[in-house]
Structures are given as C-alpha cells and as structure tokens.
VOPAGU-2260 file (C-alpha; in pm, 1 decimal, decimal comma):
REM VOPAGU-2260
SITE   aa  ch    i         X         Y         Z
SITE  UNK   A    0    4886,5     915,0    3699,1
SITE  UNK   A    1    5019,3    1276,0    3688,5
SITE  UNK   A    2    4913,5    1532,5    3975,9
SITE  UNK   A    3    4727,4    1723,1    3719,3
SITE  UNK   A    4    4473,1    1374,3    3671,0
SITE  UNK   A    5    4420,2    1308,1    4062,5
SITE  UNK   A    6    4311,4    1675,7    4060,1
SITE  UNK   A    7    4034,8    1687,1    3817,9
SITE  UNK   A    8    3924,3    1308,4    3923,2
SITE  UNK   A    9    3889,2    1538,7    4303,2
SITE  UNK   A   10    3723,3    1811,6    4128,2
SITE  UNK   A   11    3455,9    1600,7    3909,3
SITE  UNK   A   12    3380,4    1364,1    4201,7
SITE  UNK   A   13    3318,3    1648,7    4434,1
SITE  UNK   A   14    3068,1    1843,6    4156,8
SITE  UNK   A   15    2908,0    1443,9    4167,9
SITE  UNK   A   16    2853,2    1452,4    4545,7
SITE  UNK   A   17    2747,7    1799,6    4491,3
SITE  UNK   A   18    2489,8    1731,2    4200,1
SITE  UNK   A   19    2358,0    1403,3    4455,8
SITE  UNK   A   20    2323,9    1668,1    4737,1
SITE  UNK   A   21    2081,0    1875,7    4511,4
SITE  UNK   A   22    1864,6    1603,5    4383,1
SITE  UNK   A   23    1810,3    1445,1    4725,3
SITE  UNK   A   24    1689,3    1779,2    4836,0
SITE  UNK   A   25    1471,8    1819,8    4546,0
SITE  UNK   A   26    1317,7    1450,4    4580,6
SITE  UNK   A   27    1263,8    1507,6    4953,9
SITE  UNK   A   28    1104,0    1869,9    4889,5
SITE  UNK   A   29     693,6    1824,2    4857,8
SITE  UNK   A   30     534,6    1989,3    4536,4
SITE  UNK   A   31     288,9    2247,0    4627,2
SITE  UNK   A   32     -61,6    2120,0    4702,2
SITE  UNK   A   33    -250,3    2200,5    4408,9
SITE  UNK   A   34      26,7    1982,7    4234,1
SITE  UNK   A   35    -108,5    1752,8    4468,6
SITE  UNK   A   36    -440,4    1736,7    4414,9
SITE  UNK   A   37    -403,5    1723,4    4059,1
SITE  UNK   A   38    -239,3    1388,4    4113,3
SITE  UNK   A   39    -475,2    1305,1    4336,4
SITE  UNK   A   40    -754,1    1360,8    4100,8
SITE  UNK   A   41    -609,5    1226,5    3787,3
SITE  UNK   A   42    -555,7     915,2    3999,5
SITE  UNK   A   43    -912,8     871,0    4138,5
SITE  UNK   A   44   -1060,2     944,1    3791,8
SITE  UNK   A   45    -787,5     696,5    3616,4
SITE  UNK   A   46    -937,2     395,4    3900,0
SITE  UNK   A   47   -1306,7     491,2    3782,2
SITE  UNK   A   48   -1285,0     422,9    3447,8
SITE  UNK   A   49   -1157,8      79,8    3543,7
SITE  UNK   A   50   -1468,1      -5,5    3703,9
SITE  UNK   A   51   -1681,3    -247,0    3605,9
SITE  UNK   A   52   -2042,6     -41,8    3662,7
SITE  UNK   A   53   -2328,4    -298,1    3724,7
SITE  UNK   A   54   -2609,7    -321,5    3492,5
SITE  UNK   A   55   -2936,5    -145,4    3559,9
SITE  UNK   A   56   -3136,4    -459,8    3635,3
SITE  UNK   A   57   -2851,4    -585,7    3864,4
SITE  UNK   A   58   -2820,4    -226,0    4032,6
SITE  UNK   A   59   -3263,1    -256,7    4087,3
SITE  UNK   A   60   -3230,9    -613,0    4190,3
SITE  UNK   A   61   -2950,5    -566,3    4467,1
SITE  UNK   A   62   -3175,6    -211,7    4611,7
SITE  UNK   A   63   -3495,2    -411,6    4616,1
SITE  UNK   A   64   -3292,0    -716,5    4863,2
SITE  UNK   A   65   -3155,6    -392,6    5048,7
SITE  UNK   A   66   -3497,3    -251,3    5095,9
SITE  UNK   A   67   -3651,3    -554,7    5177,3
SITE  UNK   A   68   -3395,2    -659,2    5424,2
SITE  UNK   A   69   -3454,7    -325,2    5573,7
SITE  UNK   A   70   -3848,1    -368,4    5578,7
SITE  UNK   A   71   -3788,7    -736,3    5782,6
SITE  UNK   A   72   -3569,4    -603,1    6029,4
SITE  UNK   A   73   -3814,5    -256,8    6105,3
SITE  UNK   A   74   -4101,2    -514,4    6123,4
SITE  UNK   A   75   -3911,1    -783,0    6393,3
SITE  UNK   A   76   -3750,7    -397,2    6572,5
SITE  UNK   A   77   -4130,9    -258,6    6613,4
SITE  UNK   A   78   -4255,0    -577,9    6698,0
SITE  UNK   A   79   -3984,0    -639,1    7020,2
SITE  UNK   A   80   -4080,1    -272,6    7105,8
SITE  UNK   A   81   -4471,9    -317,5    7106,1
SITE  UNK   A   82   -4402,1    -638,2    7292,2
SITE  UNK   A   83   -4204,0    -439,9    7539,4
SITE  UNK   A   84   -4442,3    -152,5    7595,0
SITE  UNK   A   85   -4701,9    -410,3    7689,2
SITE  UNK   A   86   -4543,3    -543,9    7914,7
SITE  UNK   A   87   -4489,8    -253,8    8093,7
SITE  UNK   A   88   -4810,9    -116,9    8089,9
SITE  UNK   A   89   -4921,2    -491,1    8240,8
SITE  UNK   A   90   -4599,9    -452,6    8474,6
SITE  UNK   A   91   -4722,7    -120,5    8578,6
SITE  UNK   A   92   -5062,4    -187,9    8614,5
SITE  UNK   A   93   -5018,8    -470,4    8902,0
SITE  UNK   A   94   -4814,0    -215,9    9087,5
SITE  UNK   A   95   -5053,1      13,6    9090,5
SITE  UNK   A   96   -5310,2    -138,4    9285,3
C-alpha cells in the first residue's frame, strides 16, 4: 500500500466518524412540539379505528346493569344512614333525661 492509499483511507474514515457525529446529534435532537403532537394525534386516531365499537343494544344493556347497580347500592347507603340517624336520635334521647 503506497503512502498516497493510507492517506485517503485516513481522510474517508475521518469524514465517516464525522458524518456518525452528525446523525447522532440529529437522532438525539427532539422535533419541535407541534411535530409532536401531530404524531401524537395521528397515533391516537390510527388506535380508534381499530376498535371494535359495541353495538347499540350491547352499549343500552351494559348502562342499564350500571344504573341499576348504582340504584342497589344508593338504596343499601340510605338505608345504613337512616338506620344510623335513629339510633342517634334514640341514643340521644336516653341522655337527655
């Protein structure tokens, strides 16, 4: 290998170090945030049209268990409090005279 060889083998690998330099710094710099949110966006809307949307009778049936699981527990939740209000009245009525 001539002098002339070695030299441009020194000269290309140092532009390749160079060049590597560069594109680390550009893949560790952050795009600006409405580049961001763009992604973000064309992500979230990509995931909803893979969802599988329930059917309006299975949407009214699963509301109606939700309400009516509400409507037991407010009925058992006013019943413990009229049971406790009672007893204090009685509780405060033996104290009282």
């Amino acid at each position: 290998m001539s002098k002339a060889d070695s030299k441009k083998e020194e000269k290309e690998l140092e532009k390749n170090s160079q060049s590597n330099k560069s594109k680390k710094q550009d893949k560790n710099k952050k795009p600006n945030a409405f580049v961001r949110m763009g992604r973000k966006l064309k992500e979230t809307f990509g995931e909803l049209k893979r969802v599988t949307w329930p059917t309006f009778g299975k949407a009214l049936k699963a509301t109606g268990i939700v309400l009516g699981i509400v409507l037991a527990f407010m009925v058992v939740v006013t019943g413990v409090n009229y049971g406790f209000s009672e007893l204090l009245k009685f509780l405060t009525s033996l104290g009282g005279k």
